[in-house]
C-alpha positions in Angstrom: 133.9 23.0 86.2 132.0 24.0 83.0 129.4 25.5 85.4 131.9 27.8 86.8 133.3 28.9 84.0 129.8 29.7 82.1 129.0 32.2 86.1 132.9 33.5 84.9 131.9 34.8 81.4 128.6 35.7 82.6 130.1 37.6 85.6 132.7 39.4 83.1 130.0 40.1 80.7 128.0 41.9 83.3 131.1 44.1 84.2 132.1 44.7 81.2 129.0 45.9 80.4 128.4 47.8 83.4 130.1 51.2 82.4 128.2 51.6 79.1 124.7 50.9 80.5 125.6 53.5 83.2 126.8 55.9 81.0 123.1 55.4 78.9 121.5 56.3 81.9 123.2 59.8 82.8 123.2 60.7 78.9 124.1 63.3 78.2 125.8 64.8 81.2 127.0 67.7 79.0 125.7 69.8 75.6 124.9 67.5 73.0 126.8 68.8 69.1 124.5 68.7 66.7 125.9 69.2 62.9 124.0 70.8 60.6 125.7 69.7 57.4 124.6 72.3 55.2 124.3 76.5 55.8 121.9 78.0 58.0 118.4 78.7 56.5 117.4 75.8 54.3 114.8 72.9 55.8 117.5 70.4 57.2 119.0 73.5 59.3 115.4 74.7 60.5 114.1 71.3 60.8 117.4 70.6 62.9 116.5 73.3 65.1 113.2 72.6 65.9 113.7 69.4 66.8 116.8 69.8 69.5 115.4 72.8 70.6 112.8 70.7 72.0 115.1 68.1 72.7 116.8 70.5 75.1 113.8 71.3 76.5 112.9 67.8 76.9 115.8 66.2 78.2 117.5 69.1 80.1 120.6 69.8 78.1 121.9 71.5 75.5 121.6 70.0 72.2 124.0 72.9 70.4 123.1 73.6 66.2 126.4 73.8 64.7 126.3 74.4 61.0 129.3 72.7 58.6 128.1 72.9 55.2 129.7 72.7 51.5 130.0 69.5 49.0 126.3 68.5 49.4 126.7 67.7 53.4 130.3 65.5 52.7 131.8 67.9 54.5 130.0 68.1 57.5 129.5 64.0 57.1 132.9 63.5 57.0 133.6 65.6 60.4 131.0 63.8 62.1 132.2 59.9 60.7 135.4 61.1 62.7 134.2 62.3 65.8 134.3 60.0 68.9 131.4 57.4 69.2 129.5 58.5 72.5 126.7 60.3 71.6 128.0 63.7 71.9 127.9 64.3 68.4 124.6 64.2 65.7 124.5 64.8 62.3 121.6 66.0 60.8 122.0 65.5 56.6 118.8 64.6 54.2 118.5 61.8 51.3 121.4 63.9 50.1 123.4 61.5 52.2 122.7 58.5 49.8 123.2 60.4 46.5 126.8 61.4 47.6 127.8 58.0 47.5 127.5 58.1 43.3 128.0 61.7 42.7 131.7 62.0 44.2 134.5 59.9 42.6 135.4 59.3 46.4 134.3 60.2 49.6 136.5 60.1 52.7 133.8 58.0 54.5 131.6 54.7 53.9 128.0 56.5 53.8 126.1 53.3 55.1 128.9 52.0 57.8 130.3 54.9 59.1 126.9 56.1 60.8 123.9 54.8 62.8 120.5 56.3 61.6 119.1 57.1 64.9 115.9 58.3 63.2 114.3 59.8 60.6 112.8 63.4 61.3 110.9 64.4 58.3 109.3 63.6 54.9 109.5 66.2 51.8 107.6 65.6 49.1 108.4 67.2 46.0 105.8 69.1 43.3 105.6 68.7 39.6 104.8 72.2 38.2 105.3 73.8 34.5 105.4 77.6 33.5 101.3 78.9 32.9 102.6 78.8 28.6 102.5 75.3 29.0 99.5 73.6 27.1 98.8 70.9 29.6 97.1 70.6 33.1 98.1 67.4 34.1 100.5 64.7 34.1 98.8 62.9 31.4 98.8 65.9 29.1 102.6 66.6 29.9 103.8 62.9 29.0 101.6 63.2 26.3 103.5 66.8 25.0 106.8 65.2 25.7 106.1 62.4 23.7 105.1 64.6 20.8 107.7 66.8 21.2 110.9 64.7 22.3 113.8 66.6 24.1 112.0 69.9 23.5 111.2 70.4 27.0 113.4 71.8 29.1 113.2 70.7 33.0 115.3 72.5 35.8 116.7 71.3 39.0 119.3 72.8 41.5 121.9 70.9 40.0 122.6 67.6 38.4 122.0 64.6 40.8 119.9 66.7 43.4 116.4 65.6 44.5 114.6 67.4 42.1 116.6 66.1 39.0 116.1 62.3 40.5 112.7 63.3 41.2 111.3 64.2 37.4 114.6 61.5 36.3 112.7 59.0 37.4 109.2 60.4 35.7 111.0 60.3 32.4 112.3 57.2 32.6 108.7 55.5 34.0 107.0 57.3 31.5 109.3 56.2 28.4 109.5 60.3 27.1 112.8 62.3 26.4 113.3 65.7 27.7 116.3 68.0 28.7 117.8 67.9 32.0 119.6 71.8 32.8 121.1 72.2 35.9 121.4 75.9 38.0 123.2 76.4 41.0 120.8 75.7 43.5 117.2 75.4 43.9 116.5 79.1 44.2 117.8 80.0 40.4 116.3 77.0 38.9 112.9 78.0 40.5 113.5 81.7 39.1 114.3 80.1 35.5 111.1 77.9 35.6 109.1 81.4 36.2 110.5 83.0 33.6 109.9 80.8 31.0 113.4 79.6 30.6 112.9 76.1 31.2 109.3 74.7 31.2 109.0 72.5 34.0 110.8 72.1 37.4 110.3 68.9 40.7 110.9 70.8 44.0 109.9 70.1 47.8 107.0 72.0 48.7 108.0 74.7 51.2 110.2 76.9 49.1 108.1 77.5 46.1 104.1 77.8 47.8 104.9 81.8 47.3 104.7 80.8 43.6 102.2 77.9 43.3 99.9 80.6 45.6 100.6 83.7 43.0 100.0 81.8 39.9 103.5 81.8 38.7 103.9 78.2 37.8 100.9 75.6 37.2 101.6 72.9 40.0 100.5 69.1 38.5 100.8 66.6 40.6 103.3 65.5 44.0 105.7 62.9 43.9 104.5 60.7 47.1 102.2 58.2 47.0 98.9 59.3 48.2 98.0 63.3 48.0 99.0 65.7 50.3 97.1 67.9 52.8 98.3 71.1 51.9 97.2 70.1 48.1 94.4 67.6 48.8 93.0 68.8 44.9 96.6 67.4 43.1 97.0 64.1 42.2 100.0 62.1 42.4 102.2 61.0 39.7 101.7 57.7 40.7 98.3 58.1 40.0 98.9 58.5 36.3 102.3 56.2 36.4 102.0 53.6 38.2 104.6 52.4 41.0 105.8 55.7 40.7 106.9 57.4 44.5 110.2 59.6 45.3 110.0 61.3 48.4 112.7 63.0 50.3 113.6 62.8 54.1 115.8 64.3 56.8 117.2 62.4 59.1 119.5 61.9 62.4 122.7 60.0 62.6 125.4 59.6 64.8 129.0 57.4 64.4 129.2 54.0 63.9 129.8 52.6 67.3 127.7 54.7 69.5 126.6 52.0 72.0 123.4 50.8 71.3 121.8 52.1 74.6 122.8 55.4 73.9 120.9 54.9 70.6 118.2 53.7 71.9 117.9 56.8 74.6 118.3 59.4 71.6 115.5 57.7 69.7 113.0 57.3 72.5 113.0 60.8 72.8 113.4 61.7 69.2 109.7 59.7 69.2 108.2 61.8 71.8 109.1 65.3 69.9 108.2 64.2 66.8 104.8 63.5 68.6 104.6 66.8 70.2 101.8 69.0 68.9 103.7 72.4 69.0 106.8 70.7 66.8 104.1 68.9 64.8 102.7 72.9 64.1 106.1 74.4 63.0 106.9 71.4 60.8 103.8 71.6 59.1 104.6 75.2 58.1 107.7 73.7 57.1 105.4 71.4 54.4 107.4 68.8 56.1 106.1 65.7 57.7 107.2 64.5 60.8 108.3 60.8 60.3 109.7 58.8 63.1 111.5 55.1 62.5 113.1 52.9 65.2 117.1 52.7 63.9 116.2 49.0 62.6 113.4 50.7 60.0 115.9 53.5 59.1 118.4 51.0 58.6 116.2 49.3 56.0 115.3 52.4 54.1 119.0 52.9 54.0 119.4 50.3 52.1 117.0 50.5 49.8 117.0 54.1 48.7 120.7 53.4 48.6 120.2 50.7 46.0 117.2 53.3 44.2 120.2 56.2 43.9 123.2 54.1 42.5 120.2 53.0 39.8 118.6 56.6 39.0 122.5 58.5 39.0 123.9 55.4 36.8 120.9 56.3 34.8 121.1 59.7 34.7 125.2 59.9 34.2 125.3 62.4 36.9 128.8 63.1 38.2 130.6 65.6 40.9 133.9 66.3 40.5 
């Protein structure tokens, strides 16, 4: 009797089973949404775009850019954490994801159960620069300044809690020196302020401000990963001069908690082979960007941890969106 009931469950199982692994194998038999959650323009949007484009390409359907941004991506997250579980809907949102959680009294979504990272897409490594006035040419000599000359510094960032804010937060705190945080309205005026003089140092991702590093308007120093870059193989990195020190950013691809797992698994198998293509390679390198593929168990982990790294550098920090 026991032996007929174990066939039973077996037998059920199978069924039961049946309709999702056959659904995994004709996914997607329709376009494929694909949220941009923040405005067109800005690297998770073209990022976004190169990837699906040659997803479509790839797989033979649409995968359709739709862009829903405002509140730092919450918006758009919170659209997608609602959205029906069958792989019809992605979100595309950066580290930005993780830094919501402390930044908003309350969010209408659970940021690390409400999604499944499918993959990450990209790495962004930020830059440490300071305006040519500055006496120093080197990390060193700018610890060194700042310890001198506590909170006399001024440091910009496109607003309090963003990358760039965590990114030099976190070089203050490793480095034991005071200087003053002043947040702009995105990184575009907080890049303009640091060439003017008006603050005296600034941590931003690569791409947007090579037109400056390449005309001389702001002395870069050092990058924020933890080995050098290629487009600056002469800069060291912080972490050279601090050590343990490493904050880089990412963009990634999600899609709502309780997508079935062969669906996942579909979407990230050929997430691996565009990230390995050498034309998207090309156009993410002129992005600064790194491609940076994980299986959703690796993601999952780096979740985790850079969830626990944000909750300690915005406690830190006192960082706070209303």
């Amino acid at each position: 009797m026991k032996r007929y009931c174990r066939i039973a469950v077996v037998a059920l199982l199978t069924v039961s089973l049946f309709p999702t692994v056959a659904r995994a194998q004709t996914y997607p038999v329709r376009p494929v949404r694909v949220v941009v959650v923040y405005p067109p323009g800005g690297s998770n949007d073209l990022t976004g775009r190169i990837v699906f484009q040659k997803m479509s390409e790839m797989i033979g359907q649409q995968f359709v850019i739709e862009n829903r941004g405002g509140a730092a991506g919450s918006i758009g997250a919170d659209m997608v954490a609602k959205s029906p579980p069958d792989g019809y809907t992605i979100m595309v949102q950066s580290a930005s994801h993780l830094a919501n959680a402390f930044l908003y009294r309350k969010l209408p979504y659970d940021t690390l159960n409400d999604f499944i990272g499918v993959s990450m897409l990209i790495r962004q490594v930020g830059i440490l620069m300071v305006h040519p006035s500055m006496p120093v040419k080197s990390v060193g000599e700018l610890i060194a300044l700042a310890k001198k000359r506590p909170d006399q510094i001024l440091y910009g960032s496109a607003g309090s809690g963003s990358g760039g804010h965590l990114m030099m937060a976190q070089l203050i705190s490793m480095a034991g020196v005071r200087m003053v945080h002043v947040p702009y309205r995105g990184g575009s005026p907080s890049m303009t302020a640091t060439v003017s003089g008006e603050v005296q140092a600034i941590v931003s991702i690569i791409g947007p401000v090579l037109s400056h590093i390449n005309a001389n308007r702001v002395r870069a120093l050092a990058v924020t990963s933890e080995d050098r870059v290629k487009q600056f193989p002469e800069l060291p990195a912080i972490g050279e001069t601090v050590p343990g020190y490493e904050f880089t950013a990412w963009v990634g691809a999600f899609v709502p908690a309780g997508t079935p797992r062969p669906i996942v698994d579909k979407l990230n198998a050929a997430l691996k082979k565009v990230l390995s293509d050498p034309a998207v390679m090309a156009r993410l390198d002129g992005l600064t960007a790194d491609p940076l593929y994980t299986t959703p168990e690796e993601f999952a982990r780096q979740l985790k941890s850079g969830y626990a790294q944000y909750k300690k550098l915005i406690e830190m920090t006192g960082a706070k969106i209303d």
